[in-house]
NULOKE-334946 format. One record per residue (C-alpha): x, y, z. Coordinates in pm, whole numbers, plus 32768, in hexadecimal, padded with zeros to 4 digits. Example, Ala and Ser with C-alpha at 12.3 -4.5 7.8 and 13.67 -1.06 7.14 Angstrom:
84CE7E3E830C 85577F9682CA 
! end
This chain:
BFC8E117C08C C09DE117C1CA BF9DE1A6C2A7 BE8EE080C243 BFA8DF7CC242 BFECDFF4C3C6 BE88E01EC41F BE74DED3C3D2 BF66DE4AC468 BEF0DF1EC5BB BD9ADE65C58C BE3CDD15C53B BF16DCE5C62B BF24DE24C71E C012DD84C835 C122DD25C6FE C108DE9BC671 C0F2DF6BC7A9 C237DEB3C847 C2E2DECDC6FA C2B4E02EC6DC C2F6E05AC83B C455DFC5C82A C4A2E07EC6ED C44BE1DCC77A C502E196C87B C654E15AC7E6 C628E277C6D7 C60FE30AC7EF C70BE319C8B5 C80CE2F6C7A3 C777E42BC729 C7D1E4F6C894 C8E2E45DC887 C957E4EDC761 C8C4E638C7A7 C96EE68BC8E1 CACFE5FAC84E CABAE6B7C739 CA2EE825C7FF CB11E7E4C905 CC33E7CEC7FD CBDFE8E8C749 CB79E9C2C870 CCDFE98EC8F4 CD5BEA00C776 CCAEEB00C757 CCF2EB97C8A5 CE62EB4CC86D CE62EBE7C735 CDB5ED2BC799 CEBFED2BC865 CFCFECF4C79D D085EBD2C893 D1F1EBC6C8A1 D2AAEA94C81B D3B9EA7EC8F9 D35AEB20CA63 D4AFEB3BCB61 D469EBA0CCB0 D578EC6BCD68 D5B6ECBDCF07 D6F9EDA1CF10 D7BAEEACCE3C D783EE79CCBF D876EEFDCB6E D7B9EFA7CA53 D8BBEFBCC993 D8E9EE4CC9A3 D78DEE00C953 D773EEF3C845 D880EE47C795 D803ECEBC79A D6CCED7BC722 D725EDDCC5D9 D81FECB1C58C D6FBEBF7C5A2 D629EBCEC46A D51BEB24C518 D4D3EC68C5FE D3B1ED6FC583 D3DCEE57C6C1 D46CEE27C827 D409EED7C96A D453EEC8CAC5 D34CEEEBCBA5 D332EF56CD22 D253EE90CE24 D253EF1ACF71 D210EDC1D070 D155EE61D19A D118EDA7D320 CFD1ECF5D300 CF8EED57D44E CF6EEEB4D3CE CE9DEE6CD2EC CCEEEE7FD314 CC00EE4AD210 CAC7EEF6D260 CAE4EEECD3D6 CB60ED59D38D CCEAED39D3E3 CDCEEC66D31C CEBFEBD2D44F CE2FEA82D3F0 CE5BEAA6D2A1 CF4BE9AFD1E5 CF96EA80D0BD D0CEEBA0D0B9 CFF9ECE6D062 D0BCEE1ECFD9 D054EF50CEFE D0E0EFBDCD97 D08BF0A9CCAC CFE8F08BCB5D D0C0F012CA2F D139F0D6C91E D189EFCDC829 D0E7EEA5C871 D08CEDAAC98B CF5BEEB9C9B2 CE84EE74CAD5 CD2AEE5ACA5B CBA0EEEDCAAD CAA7EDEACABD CA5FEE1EC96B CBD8EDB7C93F CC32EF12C8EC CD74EFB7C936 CD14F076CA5E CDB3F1DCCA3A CD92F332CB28 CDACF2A6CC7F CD98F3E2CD77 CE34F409CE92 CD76F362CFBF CCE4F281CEBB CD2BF0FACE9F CCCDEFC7CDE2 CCBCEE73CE9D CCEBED17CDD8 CB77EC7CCD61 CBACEB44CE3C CBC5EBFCCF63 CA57EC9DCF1E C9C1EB53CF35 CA58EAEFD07C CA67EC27D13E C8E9EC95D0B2 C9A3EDEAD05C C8E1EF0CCF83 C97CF019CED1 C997F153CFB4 C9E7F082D0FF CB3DF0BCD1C3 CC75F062D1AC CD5FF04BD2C9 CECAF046D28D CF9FF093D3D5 CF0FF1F3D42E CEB7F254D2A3 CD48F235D249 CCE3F1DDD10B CB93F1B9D01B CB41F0A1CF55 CB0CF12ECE0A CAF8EFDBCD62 CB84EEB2CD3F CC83EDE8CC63 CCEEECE5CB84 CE51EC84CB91 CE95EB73CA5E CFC3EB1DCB54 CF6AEB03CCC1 CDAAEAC7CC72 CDCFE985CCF8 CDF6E94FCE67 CED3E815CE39 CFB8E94BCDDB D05CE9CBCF0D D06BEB31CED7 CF45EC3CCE9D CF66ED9CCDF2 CEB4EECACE99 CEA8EFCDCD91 CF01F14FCE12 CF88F291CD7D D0D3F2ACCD6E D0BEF3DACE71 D033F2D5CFA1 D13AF1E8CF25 D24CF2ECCF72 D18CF326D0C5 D163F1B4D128 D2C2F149D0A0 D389F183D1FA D253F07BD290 D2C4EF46D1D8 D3F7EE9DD122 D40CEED5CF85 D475EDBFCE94 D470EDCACD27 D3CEED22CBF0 D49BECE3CAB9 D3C9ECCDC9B8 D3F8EC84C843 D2E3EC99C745 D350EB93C653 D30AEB41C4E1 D1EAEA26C469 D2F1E911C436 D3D6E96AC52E D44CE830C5E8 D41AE8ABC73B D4FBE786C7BD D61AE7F7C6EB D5E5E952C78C D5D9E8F8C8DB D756E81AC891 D7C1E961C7EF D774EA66C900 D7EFE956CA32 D944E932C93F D96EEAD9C936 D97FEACBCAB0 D865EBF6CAF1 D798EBF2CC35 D6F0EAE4CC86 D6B2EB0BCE11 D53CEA6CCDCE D46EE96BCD20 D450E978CBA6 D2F7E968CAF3 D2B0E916C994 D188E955C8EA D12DE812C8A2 D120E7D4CA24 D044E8FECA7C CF4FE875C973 CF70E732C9F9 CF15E7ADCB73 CDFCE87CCB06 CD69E77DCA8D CDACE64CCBA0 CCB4E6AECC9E CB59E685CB71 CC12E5C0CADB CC20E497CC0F CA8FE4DCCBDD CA96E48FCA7D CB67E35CCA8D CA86E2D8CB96 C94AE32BCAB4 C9ECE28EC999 CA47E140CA18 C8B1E146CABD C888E16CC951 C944E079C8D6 C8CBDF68C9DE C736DFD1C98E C779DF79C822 C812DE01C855 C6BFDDEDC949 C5FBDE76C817 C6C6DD92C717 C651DC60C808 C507DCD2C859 C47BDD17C6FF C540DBD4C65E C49ADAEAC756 C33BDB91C701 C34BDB97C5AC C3C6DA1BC5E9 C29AD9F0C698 C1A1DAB5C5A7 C249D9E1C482 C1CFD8B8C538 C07CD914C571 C075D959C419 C0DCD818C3A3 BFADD794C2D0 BF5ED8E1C21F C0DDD8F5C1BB C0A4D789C133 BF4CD80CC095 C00AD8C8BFEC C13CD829BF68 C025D740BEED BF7DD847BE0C C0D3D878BD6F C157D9CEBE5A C2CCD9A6BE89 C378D9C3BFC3 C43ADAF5BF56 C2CFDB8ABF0E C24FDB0EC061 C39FDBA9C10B C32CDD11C063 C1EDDCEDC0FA C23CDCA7C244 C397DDCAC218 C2A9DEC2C1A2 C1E9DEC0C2ED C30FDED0C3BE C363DFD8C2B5 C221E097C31E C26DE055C4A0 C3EDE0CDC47F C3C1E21FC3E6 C28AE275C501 C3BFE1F7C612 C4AFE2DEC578 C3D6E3E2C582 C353E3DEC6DA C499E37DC72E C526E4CAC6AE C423E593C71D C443E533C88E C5F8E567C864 C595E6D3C7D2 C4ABE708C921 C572E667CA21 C718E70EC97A C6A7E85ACA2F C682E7F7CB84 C7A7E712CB58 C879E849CAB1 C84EE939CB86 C9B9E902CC4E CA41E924CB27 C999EA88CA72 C9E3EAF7CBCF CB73EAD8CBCA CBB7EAC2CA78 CA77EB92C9B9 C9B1EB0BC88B CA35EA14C7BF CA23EAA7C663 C9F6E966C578 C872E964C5D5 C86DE8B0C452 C97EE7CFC4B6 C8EBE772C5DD C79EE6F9C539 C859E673C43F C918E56FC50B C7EDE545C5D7 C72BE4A8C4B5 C86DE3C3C434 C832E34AC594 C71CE2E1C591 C72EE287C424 C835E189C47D C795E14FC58E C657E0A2C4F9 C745E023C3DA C7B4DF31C4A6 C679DEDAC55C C5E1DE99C3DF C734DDC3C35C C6ECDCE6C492 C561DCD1C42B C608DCA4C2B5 C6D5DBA3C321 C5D6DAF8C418 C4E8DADAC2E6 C5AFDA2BC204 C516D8EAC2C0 C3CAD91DC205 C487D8B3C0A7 C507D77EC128 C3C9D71DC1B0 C310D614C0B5 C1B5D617C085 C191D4BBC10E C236D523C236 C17ED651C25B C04AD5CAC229 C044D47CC2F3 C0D8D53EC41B C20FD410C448 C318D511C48E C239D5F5C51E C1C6D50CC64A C35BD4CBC690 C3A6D64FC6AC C2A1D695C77F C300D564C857 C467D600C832 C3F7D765C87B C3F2D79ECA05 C57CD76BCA05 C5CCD888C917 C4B7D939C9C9 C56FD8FCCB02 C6B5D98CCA8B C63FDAAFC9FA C5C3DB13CB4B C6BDDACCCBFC C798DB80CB2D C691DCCDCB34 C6AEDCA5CC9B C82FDCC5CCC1 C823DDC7CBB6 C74ADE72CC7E C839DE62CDA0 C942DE9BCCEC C8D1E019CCA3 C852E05FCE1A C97FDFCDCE8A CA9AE077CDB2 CA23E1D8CE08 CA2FE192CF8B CB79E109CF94 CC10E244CEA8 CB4DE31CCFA2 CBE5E27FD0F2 CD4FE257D038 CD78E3E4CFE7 CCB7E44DD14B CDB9E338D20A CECEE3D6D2E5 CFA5E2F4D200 CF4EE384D0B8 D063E47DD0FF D18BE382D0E2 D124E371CF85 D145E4E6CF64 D29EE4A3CFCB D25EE544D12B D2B2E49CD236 D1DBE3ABD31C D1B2E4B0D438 D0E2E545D4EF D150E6F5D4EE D221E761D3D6 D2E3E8D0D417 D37CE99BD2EF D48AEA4DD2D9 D4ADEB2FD1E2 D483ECC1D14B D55EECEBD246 D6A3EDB2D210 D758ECAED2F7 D6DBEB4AD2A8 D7F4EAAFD375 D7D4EB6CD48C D674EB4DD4A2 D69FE9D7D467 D788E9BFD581 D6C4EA9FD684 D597E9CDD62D D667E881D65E D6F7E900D7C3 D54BE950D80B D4E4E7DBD7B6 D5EDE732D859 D58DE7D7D9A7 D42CE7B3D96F D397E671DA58 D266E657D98F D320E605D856 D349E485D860 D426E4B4D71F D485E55CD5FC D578E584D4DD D625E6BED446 D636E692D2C4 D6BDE792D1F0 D676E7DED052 D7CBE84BCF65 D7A0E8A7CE2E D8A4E7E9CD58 D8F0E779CBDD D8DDE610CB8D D9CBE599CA3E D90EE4DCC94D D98AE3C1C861 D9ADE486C733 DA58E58FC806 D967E6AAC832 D90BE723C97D D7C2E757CA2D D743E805CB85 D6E1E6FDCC82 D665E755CDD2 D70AE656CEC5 D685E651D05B D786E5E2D139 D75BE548D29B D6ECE40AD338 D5FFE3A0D24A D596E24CD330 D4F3E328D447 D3A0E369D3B2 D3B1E2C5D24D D2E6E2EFD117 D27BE208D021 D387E116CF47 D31EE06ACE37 D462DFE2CE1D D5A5DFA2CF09 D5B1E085D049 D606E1AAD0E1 D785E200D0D3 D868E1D1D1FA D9CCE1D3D18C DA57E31ED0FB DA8FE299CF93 D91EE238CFA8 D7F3E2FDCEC5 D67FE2ABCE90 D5DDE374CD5F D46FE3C5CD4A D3C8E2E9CC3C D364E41ACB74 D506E499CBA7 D554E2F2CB73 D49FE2DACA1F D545E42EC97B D69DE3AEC9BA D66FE257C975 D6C8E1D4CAA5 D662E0D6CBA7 D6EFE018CCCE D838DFADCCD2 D8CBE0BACB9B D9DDE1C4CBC2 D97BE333CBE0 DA49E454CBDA DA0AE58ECC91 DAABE6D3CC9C DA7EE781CDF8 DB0EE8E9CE15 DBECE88DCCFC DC73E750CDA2 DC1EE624CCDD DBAFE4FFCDBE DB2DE3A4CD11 DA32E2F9CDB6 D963E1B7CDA0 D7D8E17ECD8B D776E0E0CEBB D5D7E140CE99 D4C2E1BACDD0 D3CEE283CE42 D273E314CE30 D270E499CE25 D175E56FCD74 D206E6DACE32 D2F0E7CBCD9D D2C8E736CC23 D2E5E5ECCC9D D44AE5ECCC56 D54CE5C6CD86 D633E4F9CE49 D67DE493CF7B D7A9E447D037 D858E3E2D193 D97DE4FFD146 D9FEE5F3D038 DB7FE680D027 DBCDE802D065 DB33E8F0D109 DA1DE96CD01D D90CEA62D0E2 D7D1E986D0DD D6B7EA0FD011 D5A5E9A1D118 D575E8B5D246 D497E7D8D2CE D447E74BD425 D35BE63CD447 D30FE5E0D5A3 D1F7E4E1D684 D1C8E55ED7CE D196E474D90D D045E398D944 CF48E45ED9EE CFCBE5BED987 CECAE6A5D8FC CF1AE715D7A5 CE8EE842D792 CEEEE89FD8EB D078E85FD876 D044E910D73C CF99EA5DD80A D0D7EA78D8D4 D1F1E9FFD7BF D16CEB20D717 D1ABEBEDD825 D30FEB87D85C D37CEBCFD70B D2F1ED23D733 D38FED56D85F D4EAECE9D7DD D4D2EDA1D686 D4BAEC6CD5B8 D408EC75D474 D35FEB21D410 D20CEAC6D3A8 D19DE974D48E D073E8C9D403 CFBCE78AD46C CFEBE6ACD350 CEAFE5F5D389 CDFDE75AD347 CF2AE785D24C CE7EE678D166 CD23E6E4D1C1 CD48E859D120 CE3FE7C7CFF8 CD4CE6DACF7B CC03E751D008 CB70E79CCEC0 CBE9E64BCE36 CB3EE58CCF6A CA01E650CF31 C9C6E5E1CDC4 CA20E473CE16 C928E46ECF4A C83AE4F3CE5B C877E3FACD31 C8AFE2EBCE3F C75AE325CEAB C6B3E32FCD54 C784E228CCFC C6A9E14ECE22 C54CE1A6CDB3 C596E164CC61 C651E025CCA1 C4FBDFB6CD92 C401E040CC78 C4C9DF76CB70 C4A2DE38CC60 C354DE6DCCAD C2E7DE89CB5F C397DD6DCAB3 C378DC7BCBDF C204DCB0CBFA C1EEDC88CA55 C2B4DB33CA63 C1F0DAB9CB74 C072DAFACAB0 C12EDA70C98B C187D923CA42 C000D924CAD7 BF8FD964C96B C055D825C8FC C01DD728CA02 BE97D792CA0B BE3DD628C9BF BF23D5A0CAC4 BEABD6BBCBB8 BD57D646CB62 BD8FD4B9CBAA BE14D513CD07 BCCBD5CECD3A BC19D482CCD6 BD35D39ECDA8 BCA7D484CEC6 BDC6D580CF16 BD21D6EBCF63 BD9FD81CCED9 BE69D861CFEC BEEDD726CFED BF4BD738CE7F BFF5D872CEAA C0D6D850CFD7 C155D709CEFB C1A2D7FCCDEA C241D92ACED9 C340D800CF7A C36ED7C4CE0F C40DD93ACDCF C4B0D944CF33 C606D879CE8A C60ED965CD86 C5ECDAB9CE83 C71ADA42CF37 C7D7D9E5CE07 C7A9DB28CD50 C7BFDBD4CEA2 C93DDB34CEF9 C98FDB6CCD84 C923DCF0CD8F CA14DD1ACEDC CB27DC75CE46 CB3DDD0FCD0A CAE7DE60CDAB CC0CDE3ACE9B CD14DDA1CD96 CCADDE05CC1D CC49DF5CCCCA CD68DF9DCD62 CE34DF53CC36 CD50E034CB35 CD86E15DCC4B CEE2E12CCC68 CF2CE129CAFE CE8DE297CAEE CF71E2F2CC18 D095E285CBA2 D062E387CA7F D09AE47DCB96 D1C0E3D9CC3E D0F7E33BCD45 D160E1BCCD27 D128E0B5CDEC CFC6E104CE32 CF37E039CF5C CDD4E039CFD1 CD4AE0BDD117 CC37DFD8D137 CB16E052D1FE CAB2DF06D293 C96BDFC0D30F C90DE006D1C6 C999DF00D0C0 C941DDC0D1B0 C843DE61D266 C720DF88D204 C776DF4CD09E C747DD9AD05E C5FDDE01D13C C58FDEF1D04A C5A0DDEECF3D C532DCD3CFDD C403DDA8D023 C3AFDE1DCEAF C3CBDCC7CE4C C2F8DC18CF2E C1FCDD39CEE7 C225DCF9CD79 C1E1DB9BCDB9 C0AADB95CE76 C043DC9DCD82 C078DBBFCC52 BFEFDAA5CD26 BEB6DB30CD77 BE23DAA7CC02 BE4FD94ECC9B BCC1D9A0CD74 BC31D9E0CBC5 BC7CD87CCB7E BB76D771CBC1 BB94D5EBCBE6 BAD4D59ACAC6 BBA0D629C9BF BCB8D522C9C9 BB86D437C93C BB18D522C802 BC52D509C71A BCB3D620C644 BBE7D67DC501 
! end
């Protein structure tokens, strides 16, 4: 019954069905990947975090540590299962060569453990605990494979010692390269033999129970006083970070999605409008034989009906072809999801509610067939006033498909030229210049901090630079429990990040929170905070709020702290002189902190960005890109549809110009002015909304993070340039397309009347 009820409606009216269909597949669609790659990505992150068995509370440690200490916290705690404390030997990345490739350049701090006994297991690539390393053997993290082109049973260079890639790893905490640290896995033999070659730290770790409250746990360990020289990590933010880098993809594809259906919603409303109208006298013929309008409603549903469930189908079938190129990323660092059912599953409630609502709008857009009388219906009264109403809605709807349309090829662009800016890294709460240098794994931060201080100051190619230095304190909450707060001291004004509220602070009473760090403590600009600093209690007021999505997104900043507390790391952030040569400076810095003994790791923080979010930036280039043929395919289409709909409707008026004496050309360039008003409306529209509402959607998903704030970095080349051009094209394309029908009609068919 379907299939003939479709077939028919193909023969009857083939330009109505087709576009129909078309706009349905295309929504089921892409809610369907949508929904496919959330939910894989998801549960390829759980299930690689749960072969691993991820600790809940994560403390890392630089310096001398107390068992005896830990072991007692561990079992007054009811929410612990098992604790461990894990070695991770930081190594020179200079050192260090992957497969001939050396890692100087490379952003990330590299160091070699062994393999687990409890859990935090390093896993295979079938997320397997990998077990019997041998001696000479190692195992490199899976996102290095990808980017160095390494194959198992390539070398390994580390200092003099040569090793063999016998595989490579997942590591549920450091996958991601928006984590700063990577895991080489060795025996414990070359450990011992490459241990005097780099500087050892610890992990804490604590294995907790279901419903721990992993908050709770963090106040209770930072209250006990244990070590703490480090960033702590929850759980909850190593799932989070696995996940960011898809998951920026995903949100992208999901608001393409969301966009595509309000096109669809207009699209197919203003057709069926149209068909309804066409239809006029045999909907009066039959009120007249006594049919209802429900009944004529079910008649007309049950074809869209027919057309709906061949949309959701194609629609689904395309998501299940197109998921595995999109996936691959993700099987790569984090393995196969395994909720294959869950995944096809949520991909058909997709697109089940996804051509729901496309049918309540055809429900709803029907209901105008039972308040048409017969009369009405068949003397044509109302009719002739719609259709003389009918080129202003027409008009709308296009315009609004238009900025729609720029509104996706727009919103990907300026995401992509926001996280690839030199300025994305104030809202990582790094400052605004141009060479960052690291102190730390160092057994003498402040000396080192100093020697490097002394270096800069006499350096003439440094136009300026600031010395900022990271405590690890305990900030007093309201109720009266304490919790570990990483505060960096030092002239904060220099080279600022991002505030989404107040300012940097000057005056030594002064403190500006991260927003993550602002929100947990219920604090914002202007309160009272209380801060213990080597056991000295110092209050302090809120002068800022920042954006900061590094070490947990949780940390402070101020102009000075009381005592004199060894700093955990430092920082230097520096711009050199106009005309120096960056690398040039960075060749021989390097060599004068070799020469004086100094260890610290000096990146360029443009390149700094580049290899953090590299992956990130690749899957938005790629979804900004589809994001632009789809957006000029969707335009095309609907554009080029309106226009032989308004050719189809003014036939008889086309046809009296032809007998006034206008020539098809003529006649057409009228019409094409006609559509011009309505290109630069929906054109100016689609760049506003993709520079204002866009920027708000993304930096609602930021903030999540701790990035607040958000600002885009417009790429004027692209948003007012390449991109309107791209548009402007498809539409005046689509309209000479749709115009072409205007040659069919002949001057003598104004004069015949309608049967």
């Amino acid at each position: 019954m379907s299939g003939r009820i479709l077939w028919n409606e193909l023969r009857a009216n083939p330009l109505y069905a087709v576009a129909t269909w078309l706009f349905m597949a295309a929504s089921a669609f892409m809610f369907a990947l949508t929904c496919f790659l959330a939910t894989g990505l998801l549960g390829s992150v759980d299930a690689l975090m749960e072969a691993a068995r991820t600790p809940g509370f994560l403390q890392m440690h630089a310096g001398e540590i107390d068992d005896d200490a830990l072991a007692r916290f561990a079992g007054e705690q009811r929410q612990v299962e098992e604790y461990q404390v894990l070695r991770f030997l930081n190594l020179e990345n200079g050192s260090l060569a992957l497969g001939g490739r050396s890692l100087a350049d490379s952003t990330q701090d590299n160091g070699v453990c062994v393999q687990s006994a409890r859990f935090d297991f390093l896993l295979d690539l079938e997320n397997r605990a990998i077990e019997g390393v041998e001696r000479g053997e190692i195992y490199v993290p899976a996102c290095y494979r990808q980017k160095y082109g390494l194959r198992a049973g390539e070398a390994v260079q580390f200092g003099d010692v040569e090793f063999t890639i016998a595989g490579f790893l997942r590591d549920s905490q450091m996958n991601a390269m928006m984590a700063s640290s990577k895991r080489f896995l060795v025996s414990a033999a070359d450990y011992e033999r490459l241990r005097s070659a780099g500087s050892e730290e610890y992990l804490i770790e604590f294995l907790l129970r279901e419903d721990a409250d992993v908050n709770a746990f963090a106040a209770a360990y930072a209250d006990a006083g244990l070590s703490a020289n480090g960033p702590a990590i929850t759980k909850p933010l190593i799932r989070m970070m696995n996940a960011l880098s898809d998951g920026l993809m995903v949100l992208v594809i999901l608001l393409v999605s969301a966009v595509l259906l309000l096109i669809s919603m207009l699209c197919i409303r203003f057709t069926l409008l149209t068909q309804l109208e066409a239809d006029r006298r045999e909907t009066g013929m039959m009120k007249a034989i006594g049919i209802s309008g429900r009944d004529i409603r079910r008649l007309y549903l049950l074809k869209y009906l027919a057309l709906s469930a061949l949309g959701a189908a194609c629609g689904l079938l395309c998501a299940f072809w197109s998921k595995g190129a999109l996936s691959a990323q993700m099987r790569e660092l984090y393995g196969a999801s395994e909720r294959g059912g869950l995944e096809l599953l949520t991909a058909v409630a997709g697109a089940a509610l996804t051509e729901g609502v496309l049918l309540l709008s055809i429900r709803r857009a029907l209901k105008r067939t039972e308040k048409l009388s017969t009369v009405e219906a068949l003397t044509g009264r109302r009719g002739n006033e719609k259709q003389r109403r009918l080129p202003s809605p027409r008009c709308v709807i296009v315009a609004l498909v238009i900025a729609a349309g720029m509104f996706l090829m727009i919103l990907p662009q300026n995401l992509l030229s926001t996280i690839s800016s030199p300025r994305f890294v104030t809202y990582m709460g790094i400052g605004d210049g141009e060479i960052r240098i690291d102190v730390r794994q160092t057994q003498d931060i402040a000396g080192d901090t100093r020697r490097v201080e002394a270096l800069l100051a006499a350096e003439e190619a440094v136009d300026r630079f600031v010395a900022l230095q990271t405590l690890s304190c305990r900030v007093v909450r309201a109720d009266g429990t304490r919790a570990a707060l990483q505060v960096e001291q030092g002239d904060h004004g220099v080279f600022p990040v991002s505030y989404a509220r107040g300012a940097a602070p000057e005056a030594e009473n002064e403190i500006a929170l991260s927003h993550l760090c602002a929100e947990e403590l219920g604090l914002s600009v202007g309160d009272a905070l209380l801060l213990l600093v080597d056991g000295v209690p110092q209050e302090y007021t809120v002068c800022g709020v920042y954006s900061d999505i590094t070490n947990g997104g949780k940390t402070a900043k101020a102009a000075s702290l009381p005592g004199d507390a060894p700093p955990m790391w430092s920082v230097f952030y520096l711009s050199l002189k106009e005309g120096v040569s960056r690398s040039q400076w960075l060749s021989a810095w390097a060599q004068r902190l070799s020469d004086g003994g100094v260890s610290a790791r000096t990146v360029d923080i443009q390149a700094y960005v580049a290899g953090t979010y590299a992956q990130t930036v690749r899957e938005i280039r790629m979804a900004a890109r589809a994001a632009v043929l789809a957006a000029t395919a969707v335009m095309f289409v609907v554009v080029a549809l309106f226009t032989r709909l308004l050719v189809a409707q003014e036939r008889d008026e086309i046809s009296l110009r032809r007998a006034l004496g206008l020539t098809g050309g003529e006649i057409r360039h009228l019409y094409f002015l006609r559509h011009l008003p309505v290109l630069l409306a929906g054109l100016l529209a689609g760049i506003l909304s993709g520079n204002l509402l866009g920027e708000r959607l993304a930096g609602m998903f930021l903030k999540t993070l701790g990035a607040t704030g958000l600002r885009f970095r417009v790429n004027p080349a692209a948003v007012y340039g390449w991109i309107p051009a791209a548009a402007a094209l498809a539409v005046c394309g689509a309209i000479l397309l749709g115009l072409s029908q205007v040659r069919r009609i002949r001057a003598y068919e104004c004069c015949m009347g309608k049967e």
